[in-house]
C-alpha positions as CSV (number, residue, x, y, z in Angstrom):
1,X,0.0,0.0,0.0
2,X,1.5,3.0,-1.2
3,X,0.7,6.3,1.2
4,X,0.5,9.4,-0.6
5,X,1.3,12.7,1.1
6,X,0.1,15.9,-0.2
7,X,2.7,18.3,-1.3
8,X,3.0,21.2,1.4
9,X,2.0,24.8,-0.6
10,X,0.3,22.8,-3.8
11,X,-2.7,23.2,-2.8
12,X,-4.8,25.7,-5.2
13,X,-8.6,26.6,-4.6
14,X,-11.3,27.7,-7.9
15,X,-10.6,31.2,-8.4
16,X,-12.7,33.8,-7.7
17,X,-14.4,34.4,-11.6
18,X,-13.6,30.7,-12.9
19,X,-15.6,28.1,-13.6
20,X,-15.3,24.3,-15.2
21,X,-15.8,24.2,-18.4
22,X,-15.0,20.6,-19.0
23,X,-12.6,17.5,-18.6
24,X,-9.1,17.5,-19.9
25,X,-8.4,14.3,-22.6
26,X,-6.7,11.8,-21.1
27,X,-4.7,11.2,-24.1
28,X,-3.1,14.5,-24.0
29,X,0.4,14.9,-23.6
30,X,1.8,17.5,-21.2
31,X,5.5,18.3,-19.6
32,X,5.8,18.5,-15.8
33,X,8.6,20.1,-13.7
34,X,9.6,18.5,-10.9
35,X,12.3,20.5,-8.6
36,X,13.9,18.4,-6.0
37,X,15.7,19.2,-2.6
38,X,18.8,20.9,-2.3
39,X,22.1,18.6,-1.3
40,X,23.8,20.6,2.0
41,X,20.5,22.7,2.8
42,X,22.0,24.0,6.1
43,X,25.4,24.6,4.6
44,X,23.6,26.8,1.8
45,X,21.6,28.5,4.5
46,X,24.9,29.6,6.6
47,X,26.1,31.0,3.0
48,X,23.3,32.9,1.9
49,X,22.9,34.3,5.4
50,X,26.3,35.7,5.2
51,X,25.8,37.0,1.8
52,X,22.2,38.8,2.9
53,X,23.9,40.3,5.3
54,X,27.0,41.8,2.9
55,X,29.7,39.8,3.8
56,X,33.0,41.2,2.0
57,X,34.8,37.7,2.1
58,X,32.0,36.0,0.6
59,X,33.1,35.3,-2.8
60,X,30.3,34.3,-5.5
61,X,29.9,30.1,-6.4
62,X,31.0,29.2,-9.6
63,X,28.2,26.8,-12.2
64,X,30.5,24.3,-11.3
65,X,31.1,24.8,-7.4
66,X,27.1,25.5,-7.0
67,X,26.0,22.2,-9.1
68,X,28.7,19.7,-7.0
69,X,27.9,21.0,-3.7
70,X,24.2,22.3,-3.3
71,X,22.5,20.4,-6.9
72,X,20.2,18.0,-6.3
73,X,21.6,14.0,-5.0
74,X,21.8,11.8,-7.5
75,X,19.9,9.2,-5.3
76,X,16.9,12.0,-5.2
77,X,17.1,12.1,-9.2
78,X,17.0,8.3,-9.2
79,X,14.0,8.1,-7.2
80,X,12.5,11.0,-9.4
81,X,13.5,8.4,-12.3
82,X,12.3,5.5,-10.8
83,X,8.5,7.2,-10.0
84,X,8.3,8.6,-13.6
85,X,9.0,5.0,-14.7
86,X,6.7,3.1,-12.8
87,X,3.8,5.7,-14.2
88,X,4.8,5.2,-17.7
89,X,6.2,9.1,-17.8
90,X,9.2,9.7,-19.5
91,X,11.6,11.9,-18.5
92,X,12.6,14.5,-20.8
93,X,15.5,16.3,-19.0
94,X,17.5,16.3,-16.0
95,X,19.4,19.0,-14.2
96,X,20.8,18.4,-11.2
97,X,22.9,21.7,-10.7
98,X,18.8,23.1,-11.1
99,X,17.3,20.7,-9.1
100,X,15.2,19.7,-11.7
101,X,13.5,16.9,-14.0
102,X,10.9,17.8,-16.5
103,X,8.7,15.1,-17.2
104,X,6.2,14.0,-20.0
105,X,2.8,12.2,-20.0
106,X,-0.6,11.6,-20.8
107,X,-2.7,13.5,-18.5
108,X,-4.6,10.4,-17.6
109,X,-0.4,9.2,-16.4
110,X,-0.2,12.7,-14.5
111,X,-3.9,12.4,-12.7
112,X,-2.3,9.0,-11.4
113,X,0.9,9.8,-10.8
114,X,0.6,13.1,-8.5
115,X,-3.4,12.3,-7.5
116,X,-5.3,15.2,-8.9
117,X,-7.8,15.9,-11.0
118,X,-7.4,18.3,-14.2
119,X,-10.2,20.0,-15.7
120,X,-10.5,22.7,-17.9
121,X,-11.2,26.3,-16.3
122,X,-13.1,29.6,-17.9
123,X,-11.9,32.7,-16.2
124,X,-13.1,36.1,-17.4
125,X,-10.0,37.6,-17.6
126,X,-7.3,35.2,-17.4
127,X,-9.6,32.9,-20.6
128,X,-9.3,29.3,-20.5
129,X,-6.5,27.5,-18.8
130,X,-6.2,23.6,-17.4
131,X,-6.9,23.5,-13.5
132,X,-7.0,21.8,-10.7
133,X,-8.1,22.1,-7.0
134,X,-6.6,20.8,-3.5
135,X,-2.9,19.5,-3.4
136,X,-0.2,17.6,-5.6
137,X,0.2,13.8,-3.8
138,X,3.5,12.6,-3.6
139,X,4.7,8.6,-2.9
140,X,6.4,7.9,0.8
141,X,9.7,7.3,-1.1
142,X,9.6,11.6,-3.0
143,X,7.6,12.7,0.7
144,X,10.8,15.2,1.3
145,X,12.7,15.2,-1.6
146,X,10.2,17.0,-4.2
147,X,9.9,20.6,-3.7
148,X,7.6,21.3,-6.1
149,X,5.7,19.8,-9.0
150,X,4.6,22.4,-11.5
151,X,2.8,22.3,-14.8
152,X,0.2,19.9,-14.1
153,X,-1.9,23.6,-14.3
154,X,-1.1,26.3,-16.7
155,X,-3.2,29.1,-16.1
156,X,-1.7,32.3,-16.5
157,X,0.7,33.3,-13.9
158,X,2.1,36.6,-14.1
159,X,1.2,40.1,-16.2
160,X,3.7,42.4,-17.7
161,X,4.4,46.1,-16.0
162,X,4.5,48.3,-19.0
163,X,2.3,50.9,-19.6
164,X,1.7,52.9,-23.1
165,X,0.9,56.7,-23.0
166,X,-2.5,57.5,-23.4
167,X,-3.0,59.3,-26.7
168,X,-2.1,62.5,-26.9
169,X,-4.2,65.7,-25.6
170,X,-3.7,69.4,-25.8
171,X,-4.1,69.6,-22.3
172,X,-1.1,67.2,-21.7
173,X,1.0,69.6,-23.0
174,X,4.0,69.6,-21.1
175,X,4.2,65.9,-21.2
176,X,7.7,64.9,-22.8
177,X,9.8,61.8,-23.2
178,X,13.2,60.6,-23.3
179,X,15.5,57.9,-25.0
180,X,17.3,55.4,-22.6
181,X,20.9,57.2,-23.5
182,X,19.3,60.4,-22.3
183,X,17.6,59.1,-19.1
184,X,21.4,57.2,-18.4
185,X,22.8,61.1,-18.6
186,X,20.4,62.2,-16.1
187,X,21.1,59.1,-13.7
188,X,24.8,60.1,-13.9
189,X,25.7,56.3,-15.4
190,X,29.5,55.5,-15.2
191,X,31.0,55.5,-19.1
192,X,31.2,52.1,-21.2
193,X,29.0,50.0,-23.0
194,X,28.8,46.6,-21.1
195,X,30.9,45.3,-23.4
196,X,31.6,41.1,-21.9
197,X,28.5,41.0,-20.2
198,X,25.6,39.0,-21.0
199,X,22.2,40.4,-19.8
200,X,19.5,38.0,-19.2
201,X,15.7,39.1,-20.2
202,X,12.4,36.9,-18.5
203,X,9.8,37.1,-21.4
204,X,6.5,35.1,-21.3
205,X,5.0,35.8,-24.5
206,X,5.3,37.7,-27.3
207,X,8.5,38.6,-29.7
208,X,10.5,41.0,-31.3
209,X,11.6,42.2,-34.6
210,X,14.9,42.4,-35.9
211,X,14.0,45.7,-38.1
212,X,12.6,47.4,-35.4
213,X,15.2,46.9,-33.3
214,X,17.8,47.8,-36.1
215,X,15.8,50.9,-37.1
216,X,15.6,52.0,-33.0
217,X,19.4,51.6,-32.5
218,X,20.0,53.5,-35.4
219,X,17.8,56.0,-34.8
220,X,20.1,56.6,-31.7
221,X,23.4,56.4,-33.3
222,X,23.8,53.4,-31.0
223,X,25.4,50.0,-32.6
224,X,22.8,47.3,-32.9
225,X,23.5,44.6,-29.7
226,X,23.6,40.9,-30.1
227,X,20.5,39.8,-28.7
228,X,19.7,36.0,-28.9
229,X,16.5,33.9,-28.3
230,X,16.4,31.3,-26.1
231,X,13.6,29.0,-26.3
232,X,12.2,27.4,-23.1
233,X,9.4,25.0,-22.7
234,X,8.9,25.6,-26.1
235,X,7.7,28.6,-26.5
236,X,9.8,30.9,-28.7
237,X,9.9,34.6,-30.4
238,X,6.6,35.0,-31.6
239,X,5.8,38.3,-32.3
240,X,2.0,38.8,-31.8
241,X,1.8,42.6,-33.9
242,X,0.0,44.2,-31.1
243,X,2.2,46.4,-29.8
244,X,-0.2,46.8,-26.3
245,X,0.6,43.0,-25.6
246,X,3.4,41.1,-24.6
247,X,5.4,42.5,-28.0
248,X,5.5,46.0,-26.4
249,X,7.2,44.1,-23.1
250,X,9.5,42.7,-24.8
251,X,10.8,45.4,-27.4
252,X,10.9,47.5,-24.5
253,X,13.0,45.3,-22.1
254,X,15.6,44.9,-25.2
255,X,15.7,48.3,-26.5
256,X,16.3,50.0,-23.0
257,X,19.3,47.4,-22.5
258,X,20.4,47.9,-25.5
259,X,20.3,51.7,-25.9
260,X,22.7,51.9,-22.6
261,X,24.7,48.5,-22.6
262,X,25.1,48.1,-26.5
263,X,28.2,45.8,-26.1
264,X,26.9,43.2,-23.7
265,X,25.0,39.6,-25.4
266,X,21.2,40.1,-24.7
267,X,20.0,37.2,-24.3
268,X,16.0,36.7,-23.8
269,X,14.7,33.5,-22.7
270,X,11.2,33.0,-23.8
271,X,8.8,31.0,-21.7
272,X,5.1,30.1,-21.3
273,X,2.9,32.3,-18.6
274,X,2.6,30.0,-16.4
275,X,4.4,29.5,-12.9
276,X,5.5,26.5,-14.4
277,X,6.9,28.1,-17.1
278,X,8.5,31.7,-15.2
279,X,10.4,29.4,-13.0
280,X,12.0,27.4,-15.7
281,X,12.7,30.3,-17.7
282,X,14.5,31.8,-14.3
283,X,16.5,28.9,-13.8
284,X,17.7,28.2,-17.4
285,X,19.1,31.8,-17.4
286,X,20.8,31.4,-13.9
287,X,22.2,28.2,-14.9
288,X,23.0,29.3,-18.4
289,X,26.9,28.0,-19.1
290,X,26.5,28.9,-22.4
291,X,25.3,32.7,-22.0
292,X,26.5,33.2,-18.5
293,X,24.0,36.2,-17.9
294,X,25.7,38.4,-15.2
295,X,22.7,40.5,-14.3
296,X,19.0,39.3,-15.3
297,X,15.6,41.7,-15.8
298,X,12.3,40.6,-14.8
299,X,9.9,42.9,-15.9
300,X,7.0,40.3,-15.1
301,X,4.9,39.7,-11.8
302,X,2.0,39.2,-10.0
303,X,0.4,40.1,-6.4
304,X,2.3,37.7,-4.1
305,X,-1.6,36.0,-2.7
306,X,-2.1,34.8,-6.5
307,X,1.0,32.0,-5.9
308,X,0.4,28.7,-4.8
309,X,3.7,28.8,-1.6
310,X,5.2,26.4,-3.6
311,X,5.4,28.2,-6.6
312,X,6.6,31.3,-4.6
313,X,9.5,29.1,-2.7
314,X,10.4,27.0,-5.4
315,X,10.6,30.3,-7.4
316,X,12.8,32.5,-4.5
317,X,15.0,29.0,-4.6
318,X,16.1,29.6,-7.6
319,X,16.8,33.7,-7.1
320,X,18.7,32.6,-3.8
321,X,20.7,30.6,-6.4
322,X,21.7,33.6,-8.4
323,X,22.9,35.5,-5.1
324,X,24.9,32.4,-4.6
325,X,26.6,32.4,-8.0
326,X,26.8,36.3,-7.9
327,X,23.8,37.1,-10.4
328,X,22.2,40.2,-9.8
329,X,18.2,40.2,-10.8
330,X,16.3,43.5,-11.1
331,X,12.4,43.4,-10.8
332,X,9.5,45.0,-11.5
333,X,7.5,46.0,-8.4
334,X,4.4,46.8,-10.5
335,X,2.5,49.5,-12.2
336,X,-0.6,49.1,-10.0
337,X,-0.1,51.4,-7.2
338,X,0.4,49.8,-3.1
339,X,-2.8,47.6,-3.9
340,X,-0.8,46.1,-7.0
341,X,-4.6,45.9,-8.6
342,X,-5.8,43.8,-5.8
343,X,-9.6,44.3,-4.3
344,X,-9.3,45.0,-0.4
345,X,-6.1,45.7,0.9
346,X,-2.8,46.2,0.0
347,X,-0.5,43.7,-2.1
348,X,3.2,43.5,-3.2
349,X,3.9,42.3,-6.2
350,X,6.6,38.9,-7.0
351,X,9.3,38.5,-7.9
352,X,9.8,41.4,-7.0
353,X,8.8,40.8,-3.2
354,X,12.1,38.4,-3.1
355,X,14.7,39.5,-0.6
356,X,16.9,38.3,-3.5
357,X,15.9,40.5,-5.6
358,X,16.4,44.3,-6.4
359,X,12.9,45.1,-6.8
360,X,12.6,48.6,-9.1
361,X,9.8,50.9,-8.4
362,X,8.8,53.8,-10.3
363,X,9.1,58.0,-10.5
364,X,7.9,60.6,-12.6
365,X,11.0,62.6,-13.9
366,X,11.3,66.9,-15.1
367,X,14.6,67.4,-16.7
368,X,16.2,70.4,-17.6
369,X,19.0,70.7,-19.8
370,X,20.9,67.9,-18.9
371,X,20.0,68.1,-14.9
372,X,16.9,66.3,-13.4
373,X,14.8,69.5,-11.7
374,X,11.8,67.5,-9.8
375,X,11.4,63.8,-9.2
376,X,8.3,62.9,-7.6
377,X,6.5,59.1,-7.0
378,X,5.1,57.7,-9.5
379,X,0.7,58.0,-9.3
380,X,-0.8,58.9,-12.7
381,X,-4.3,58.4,-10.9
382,X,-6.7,54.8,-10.8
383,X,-6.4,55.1,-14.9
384,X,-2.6,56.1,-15.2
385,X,-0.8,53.5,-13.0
386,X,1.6,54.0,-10.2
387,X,4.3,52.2,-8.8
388,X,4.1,49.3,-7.0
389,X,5.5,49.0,-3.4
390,X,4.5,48.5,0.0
391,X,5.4,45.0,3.0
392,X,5.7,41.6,1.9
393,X,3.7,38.8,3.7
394,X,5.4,36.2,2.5
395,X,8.8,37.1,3.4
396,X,10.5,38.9,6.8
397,X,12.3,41.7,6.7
398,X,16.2,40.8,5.2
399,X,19.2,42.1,7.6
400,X,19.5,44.6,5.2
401,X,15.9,46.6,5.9
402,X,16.5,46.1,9.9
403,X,14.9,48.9,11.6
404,X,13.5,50.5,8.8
405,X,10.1,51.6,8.7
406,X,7.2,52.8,5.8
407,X,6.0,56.2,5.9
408,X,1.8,56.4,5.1
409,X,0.0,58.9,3.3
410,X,-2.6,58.9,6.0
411,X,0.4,59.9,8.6
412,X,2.7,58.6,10.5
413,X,4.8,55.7,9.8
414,X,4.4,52.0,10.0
415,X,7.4,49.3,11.0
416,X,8.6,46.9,9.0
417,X,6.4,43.5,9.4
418,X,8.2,42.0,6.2
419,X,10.5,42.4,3.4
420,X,10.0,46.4,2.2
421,X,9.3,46.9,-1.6
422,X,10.8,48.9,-3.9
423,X,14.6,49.0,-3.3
424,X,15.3,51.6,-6.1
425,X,13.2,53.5,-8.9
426,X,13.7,55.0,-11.5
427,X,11.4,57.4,-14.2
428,X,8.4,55.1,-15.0
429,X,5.1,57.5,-15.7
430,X,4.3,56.8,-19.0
431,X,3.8,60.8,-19.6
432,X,7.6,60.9,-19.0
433,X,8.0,57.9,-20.6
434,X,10.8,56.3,-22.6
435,X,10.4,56.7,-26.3
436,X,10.8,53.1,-28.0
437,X,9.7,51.9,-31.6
438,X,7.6,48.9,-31.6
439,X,5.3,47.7,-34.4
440,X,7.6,50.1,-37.0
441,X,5.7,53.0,-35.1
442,X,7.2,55.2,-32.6
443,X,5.9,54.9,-29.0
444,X,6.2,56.1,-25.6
445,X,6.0,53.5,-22.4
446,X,6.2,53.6,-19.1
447,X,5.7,51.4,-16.1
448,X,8.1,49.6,-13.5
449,X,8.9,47.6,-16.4
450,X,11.3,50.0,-18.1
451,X,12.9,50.4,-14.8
452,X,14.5,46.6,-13.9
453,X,15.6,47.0,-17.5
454,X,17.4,50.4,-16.9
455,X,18.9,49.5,-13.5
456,X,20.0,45.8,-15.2
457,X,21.5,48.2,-18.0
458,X,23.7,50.2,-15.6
459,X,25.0,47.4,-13.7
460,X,26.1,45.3,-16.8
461,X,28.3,48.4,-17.4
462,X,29.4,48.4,-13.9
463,X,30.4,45.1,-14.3
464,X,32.1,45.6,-17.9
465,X,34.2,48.2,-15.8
466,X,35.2,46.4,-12.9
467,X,35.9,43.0,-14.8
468,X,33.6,41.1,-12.1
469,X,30.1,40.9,-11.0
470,X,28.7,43.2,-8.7
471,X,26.4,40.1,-7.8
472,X,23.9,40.6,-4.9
473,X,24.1,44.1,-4.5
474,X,21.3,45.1,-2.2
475,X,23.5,45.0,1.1
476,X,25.7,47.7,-0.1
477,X,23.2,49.4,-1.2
478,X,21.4,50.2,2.1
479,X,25.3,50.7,3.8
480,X,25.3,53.6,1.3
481,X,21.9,55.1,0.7
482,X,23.4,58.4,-0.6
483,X,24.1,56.6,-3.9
484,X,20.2,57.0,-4.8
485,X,18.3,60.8,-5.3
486,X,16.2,60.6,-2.7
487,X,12.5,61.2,-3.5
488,X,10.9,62.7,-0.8
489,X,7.3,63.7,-2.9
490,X,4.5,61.9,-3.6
491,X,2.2,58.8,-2.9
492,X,1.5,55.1,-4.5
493,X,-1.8,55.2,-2.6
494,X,-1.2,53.8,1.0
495,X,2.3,54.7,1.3
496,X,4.4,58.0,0.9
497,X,7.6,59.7,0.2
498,X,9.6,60.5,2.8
499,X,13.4,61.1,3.5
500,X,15.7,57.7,3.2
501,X,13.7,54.5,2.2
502,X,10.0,54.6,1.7
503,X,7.3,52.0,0.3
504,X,6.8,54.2,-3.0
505,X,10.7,54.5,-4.3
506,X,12.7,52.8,-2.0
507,X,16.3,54.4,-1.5
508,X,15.5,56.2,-4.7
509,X,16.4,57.1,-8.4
510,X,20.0,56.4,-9.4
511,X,22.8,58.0,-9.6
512,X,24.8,55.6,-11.7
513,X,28.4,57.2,-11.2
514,X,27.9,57.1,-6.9
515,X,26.6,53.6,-7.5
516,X,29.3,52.0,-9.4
517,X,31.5,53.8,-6.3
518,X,29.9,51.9,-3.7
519,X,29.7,48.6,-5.0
């Protein structure tokens, strides 16, 4: 008699606005990640604390050091084997330095294997995606080695953070726009072109061109980057021709790197929206031999209660794993104000939530000449967006944020109860947007997600320049706060500007010359 345990975090409820719309064919065949235990848990632990709390003699892991010490055991990937065997699934891949197997089946071989039920769900927004309610059963023999078993759902996990400027209206008169090379002059970035870098791009739908890109860099008397495609799960550059979908995410994230780090490799993994699919995507680029990514942008997320807590652990595994090897990862904390577009209450968004993350929040930018004369929050109004930021509930305050505490529009100022989003910001409003070309036309967009993308952009140059990673940088960061502009104006609904860090721009805007000093 074999008992089956249910997988701690897998369970997932009917969400709010779905319904069944009918039964998955058994015959169907599906791919299922499975991520497995790390080897030396408590060892890894003792590192990472020491890096979290800025360690100097910390150095980062290399691929090699991290997949022989703290991959996955080969007796847990046997098991894994063994399992997928005895249910007729084959397995398609194997990664131990990932933790990872990605499996294949019939759904009928998945509803046996992992106990669950998949139907297929209507939701009025998200359309129709396979489901399934309650938890993921695992065998006595995988009870504590599997992690997390993802795929078995794919219903759309995460939403991009770009925003495109409303059309244009007489009374909007003074809004303007700048290029990427112009909003790096007014950030102060250091000289150099990220030449020897590789920067890492999240995408989950959606494509590129290669003329608009050429005709963009161009445009800027900037040399065209070599940006390369990296198919996960397989899903690939598919460019959809509506520049207000995923296309305008992706052109975007490229041509911001690009504009300001034309020497580095861009390379853009592609992935399904799913968690399934995000977390893959993550961990191919962070275990990348072949690129080596040295900095990765995620311009992607979701509010942190729309993760199953596997998904969100499994997920923060794998960004723990690019602190470790000395990856830095920017983020997105959202365009949707301190409720991140939830109902009731007040949301931050993921990944950007991580405490191994720098999460990137968003400001509205005046220039003059070549000298920023007003940077304010970033809160278009309800219709216009705002920057996402606010206390995690899913993760405590890092060593880093000790002490700190979130000033509130209504007055007064709150303590810390969890990790503190944003860390930095940068110009995000959409009426001082960033001018890109998309679709052959020329746009304007905004959003948090043109700022993960800027900061990713001036540490790949930081890097070119110092001939090493800058790696996990937030420690230094708060040792130095005077790096950042502070912003001191403004509101993201619940929480406020104030002097030093704040829930709206964290430590602030950049000033790229003072950053590159203090890491």
């Amino acid at each position: 008699m074999v008992t089956k345990h249910p997988l701690p975090g897998s369970e997932r409820t009917v969400e709010q606005g779905s319904k069944v719309v009918g039964q998955c064919d058994p015959a169907e065949r599906i791919e299922v990640f499975v991520m497995l235990r790390r080897q030396r848990q408590a060892q890894f632990d003792a590192l990472m604390s020491r890096i979290q709390a800025g360690d100097p003699n910390v150095k980062p892991l290399s691929r090699d050091e991290l997949a022989k010490d703290y991959g996955a055991a080969p007796d847990d990937i046997a098991k894994v084997k063994a399992f997928a065997a005895a249910h007729g699934l084959t397995v398609v891949r194997e990664d131990p330095a990932a933790r990872s197997v990605l499996l294949s089946g019939t759904i009928a071989q998945f509803q046996g294997a992992f106990g669950v039920k998949l139907e297929h769900y209507q939701h009025r927004t998200a359309g129709e995606f396979r489901g399934r309610t309650g938890p993921v059963n695992v065998p006595d023999d995988l009870h504590g080695v599997v992690e997390a078993v993802l795929g078995l759902d794919n219903r759309p996990q995460a939403r991009p953070h770009f925003r495109i400027r409303p059309p244009f209206r007489p009374a909007k008169a003074h809004q303007v726009s700048f290029t990427p090379p112009q909003l790096a002059a007014l950030y102060q970035f250091p000289q150099g072109d990220g030449s020897g870098q590789c920067v890492g791009i999240l995408e989950l739908g959606g494509g590129y061109t290669r003329s608009d890109l050429d005709a963009y860099f161009a445009s800027l008397g900037v040399a065209s980057p070599t940006v390369k495609p990296v198919s996960v799960d397989q899903a690939r550059n598919e460019p959809t021709g509506d520049p207000n979908g995923p296309d305008g995410e992706v052109t975007l994230d490229i041509e911001v790197v690009g504009a300001i780090a034309p020497g580095a490799t861009i390379a853009v993994y592609f992935t399904p929206n799913s968690d399934a699919g995000f977390i893959d995507a993550l961990s191919r680029a962070v275990h990348d031999t072949a690129n080596k990514p040295s900095v990765i942008s995620i311009s992607w997320g979701a509010p942190e209660s729309s993760w199953t807590s596997q998904s969100l652990q499994a997920f923060n595994s794998v960004l723990e794993t690019a602190a470790a090897l000395g990856v830095t990862v920017c983020a997105a904390s959202g365009d949707s104000g301190s409720s991140d577009g939830v109902n009731g209450g007040d949301q931050v968004d993921f990944p950007a939530s991580s405490p191994y993350v720098l999460a990137c929040g968003g400001t509205s930018l005046t220039a003059s000449g070549t000298s920023i004369s007003r940077e304010v929050v970033w809160n278009d109004g309800a219709q216009g967006g705002a920057g996402g930021g606010g206390v995690s509930r899913a993760f405590p305050v890092p060593a880093w944020q000790k002490g700190l505490s979130a000033a509130l529009s209504s007055g007064g100022k709150t303590a810390l109860g969890g990790r503190g989003v944003p860390d930095v910001a940068g110009d995000a409003s959409p009426i001082t947007g960033y001018t890109v070309l998309i679709g052959g036309e020329q746009t304007v967009i905004g959003g948090t997600s043109a700022v993960a993308p800027l900061w990713a952009a001036l540490i790949a140059r930081i890097n070119a320049a110092k001939g090493e990673p800058a790696g996990f940088i937030n420690p230094k960061l708060y040792k130095a706060p005077h790096v950042c502009n502070d912003i001191t104006q403004g509101n993201n609904g619940s929480f406020a500007a104030s002097e030093g860090w704040d829930a709206c721009t964290g430590l602030g805007s950049p000033n790229g010359q003072k950053v590159a000093g203090a890491l």
